[in-house]
C-alpha positions, 0 to 999 in steps of 0.5 A: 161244851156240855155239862154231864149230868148223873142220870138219876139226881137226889131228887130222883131218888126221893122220888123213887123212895117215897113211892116204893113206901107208898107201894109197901104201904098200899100193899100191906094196908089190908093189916088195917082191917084183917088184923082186928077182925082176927083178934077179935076172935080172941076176944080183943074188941075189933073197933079199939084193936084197930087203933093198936094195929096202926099204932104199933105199925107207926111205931115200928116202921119209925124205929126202921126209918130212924135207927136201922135205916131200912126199906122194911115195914113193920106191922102185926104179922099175918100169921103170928096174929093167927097163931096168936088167936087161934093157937094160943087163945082157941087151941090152948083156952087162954084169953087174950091177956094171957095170949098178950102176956106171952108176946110180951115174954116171947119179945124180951127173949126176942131183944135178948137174942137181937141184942147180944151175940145169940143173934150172930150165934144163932145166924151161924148155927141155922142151917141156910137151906132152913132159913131159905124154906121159912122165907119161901113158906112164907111166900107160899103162904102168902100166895094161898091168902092172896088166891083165897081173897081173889077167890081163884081158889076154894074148898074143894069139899069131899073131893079135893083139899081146894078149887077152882073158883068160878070165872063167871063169878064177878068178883073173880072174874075181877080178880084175874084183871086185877091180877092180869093189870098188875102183872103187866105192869110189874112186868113192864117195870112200871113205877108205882105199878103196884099203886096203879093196879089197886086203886085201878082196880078199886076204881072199877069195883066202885063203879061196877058194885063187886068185890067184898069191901069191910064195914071195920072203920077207926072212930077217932071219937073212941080213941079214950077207950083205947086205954083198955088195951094198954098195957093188959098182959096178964102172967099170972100163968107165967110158970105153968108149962103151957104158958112156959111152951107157948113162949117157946113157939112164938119166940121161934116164930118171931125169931126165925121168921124176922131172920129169914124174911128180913135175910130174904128182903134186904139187899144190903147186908150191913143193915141186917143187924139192926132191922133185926134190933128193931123188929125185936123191940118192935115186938115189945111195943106191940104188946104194950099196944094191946095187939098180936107181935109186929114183923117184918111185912113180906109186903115189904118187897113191894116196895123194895122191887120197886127201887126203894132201898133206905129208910124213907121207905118206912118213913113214908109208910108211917106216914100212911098209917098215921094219916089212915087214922083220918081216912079209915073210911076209904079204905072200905072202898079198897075190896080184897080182889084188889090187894090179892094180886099185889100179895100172890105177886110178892109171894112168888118173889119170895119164893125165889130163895129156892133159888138158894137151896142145893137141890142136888142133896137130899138131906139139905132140902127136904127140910126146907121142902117140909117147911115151905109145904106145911106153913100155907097147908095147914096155916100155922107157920110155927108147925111148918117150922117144927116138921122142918127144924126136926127133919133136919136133924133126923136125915143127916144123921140117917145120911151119916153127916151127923157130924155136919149138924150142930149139937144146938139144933139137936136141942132145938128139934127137941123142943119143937117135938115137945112143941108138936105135941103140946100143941096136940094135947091142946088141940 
């Protein structure tokens, strides 16, 4: 007689689970090395900005693991960090303590939010077809950045907003196998198919001598000045308007943004709750740590596509980053083109929530239209934002269904108009 066996064992699922974390970890370790370059624009010193960045990512992926239970990765946002630098400290001339102190303000109100029924509130007042746009938007975004690093798109000068990159370029033409290998391999339901393609594809620059690689490398024998970061927000503007508006822009980037990828990414509904808790405090931490707010990595569906579904996902991710602490220095060997087609592939993915939106009526996704267009057009999330949430209520009421639109969402169009314009004036 035969013993029937289930076809997939615990440790199977080990397995599976440790892998997807690895992939969401190689797919978002680019954060490493892109996040202190930007944040050294805002004048955040890059070789001590490094250590923040993978603290702050240890950190929140540990409390993802710990208490939410949740296949997500937490780390300083692409996107947010760009708001951080250049919004609030080229755009609005604050230095970087001001820039920290106002992501310390945004994540108490952020926690405050999470915590309490504001979150429920708030899940049931935002229109779906908005949270669906800032989730695709995002995506989007994250294509444009992915065929920016291949160079399969470039400025297209006078003529054109973007072009073609030139395929006798070696780097590009390294770009599109990479791409191709990937593809091919998700396609396949390879496992691990994210992994194979960028260490394939690094194995290849290495020996071919292509693709941009990054001199940024973490000296452990610098890690006593990293005290210079800790804890050095500055509110002594803290009442001004500017600084008052600023805390409004990046709390709805925050806010919104950790709804709609985190409604986008996780499978399991239950856990919604408290990977939204975690990203909140997760923020908090951030700038304590001295760098740009963490959020949930839309790398994070790499890992999830994967088959990783439980906390070991973030687990295994927190790993990475800690060990990264004593490996910085091969990450150099990692060249953009082979991270891009992991970041376009997971973009597409992301854009499946159109999927979501009624395109039968106008009035429910022309907003969400605007979002999705006007983040990756002019790479400010928080703008993409501010057209879609003011847009929906103009074209219901211009519809008639005035009734249909809350009267909170006429506040928060408000604020957004007084967000645009501030942001004007500061331009």
């Amino acid at each position: 007689m035969k013993i029937k066996r289930d076809a997939i064992t615990p440790l199977d699922s080990l397995k599976t689970e440790v892998l997807a974390g690895l992939t969401s970890f190689f797919a978002i370790s680019y954060i490493m090395i892109i996040n202190p370059m930007i944040l050294t624009d805002a004048g955040i010193p890059a070789n001590l900005s490094v250590f923040a960045t993978i603290f702050a990512s240890v950190l929140g992926c540990l409390l993802m693991a710990i208490w939410a239970q949740a296949p997500i990765v937490l780390t300083p946002g692409m996107g947010v960090n760009a708001f951080f630098t250049y919004t609030l400290v080229v755009g609005m001339r604050l230095n970087w303590r001001e820039a920290i102190a106002i992501s310390i303000m945004s994540s108490i109100i952020y926690i405050m939010i999470a915590f309490t029924p504001l979150s429920d509130f708030l899940m049931a007042t935002i229109p779906q077809t908005l949270k669906n746009g800032i989730t695709a938007g995002i995506g989007l975004f994250l294509v444009t950045l992915g065929l920016e690093k291949a160079g399969l798109v470039q400025s297209g000068g006078q003529r054109a907003l973007l072009a073609a990159g030139s395929v006798l370029n070696p780097e590009v033409a390294l770009a599109l196998f990479s791409l191709c290998l990937t593809l091919w391999l998700f396609l396949r339901k390879t496992a691990g198919s994210f992994i194979i393609g960028i260490v394939g594809t690094s194995i290849v620059a290495h020996f071919l001598k292509i693709g941009q690689q990054t001199t940024v490398t973490a000296n452990l024998g610098q890690l006593g000045q990293y005290s210079k970061l800790l804890f050095q927000g500055d509110f002594s503007q803290g009442l001004t308007p500017k600084f008052l508006l600023a805390v409004f822009s990046m709390t709805m980037i925050l806010v919104f943004e950790s709804m709609g990828i985190l409604e986008g990414l996780l499978q399991d509904d239950t856990k919604f709750k408290r990977a939204f808790q975690v990203s909140s405090l997760s923020t908090l931490f951030s700038g304590c740590l001295g760098t740009s707010p963490t959020v949930a990595a839309a790398e994070s569906a790499a890992g999830i596509e994967s088959g990783g579904r439980t906390g070991i996902v973030a687990l295994t991710a927190a790993t990475g980053f800690t060990l990264s602490l004593f490996l910085m220095s091969l990450l150099q060997y990692v060249p953009q083109v082979a991270i891009a087609p992991v970041m376009i592939i997971t973009g597409a993915i992301m854009m499946e929530e159109l999927a979501k939106v009624d395109f039968a009526d106008f009035t429910d996704w022309f907003p969400s239209f605007l979002i999705m267009v006007l983040i990756p057009l002019t790479g400010s999330i928080s703008t993409g934002l501010a057209f879609g949430f003011i847009a929906y209520p103009l074209v219901k009421v211009a519809a008639g269904e005035r009734r249909d639109v809350h009267a909170f969402l006429y506040l928060l169009a408000g604020l957004f108009v007084a967000q645009l314009v501030v942001n004007s004036i500061f331009q």
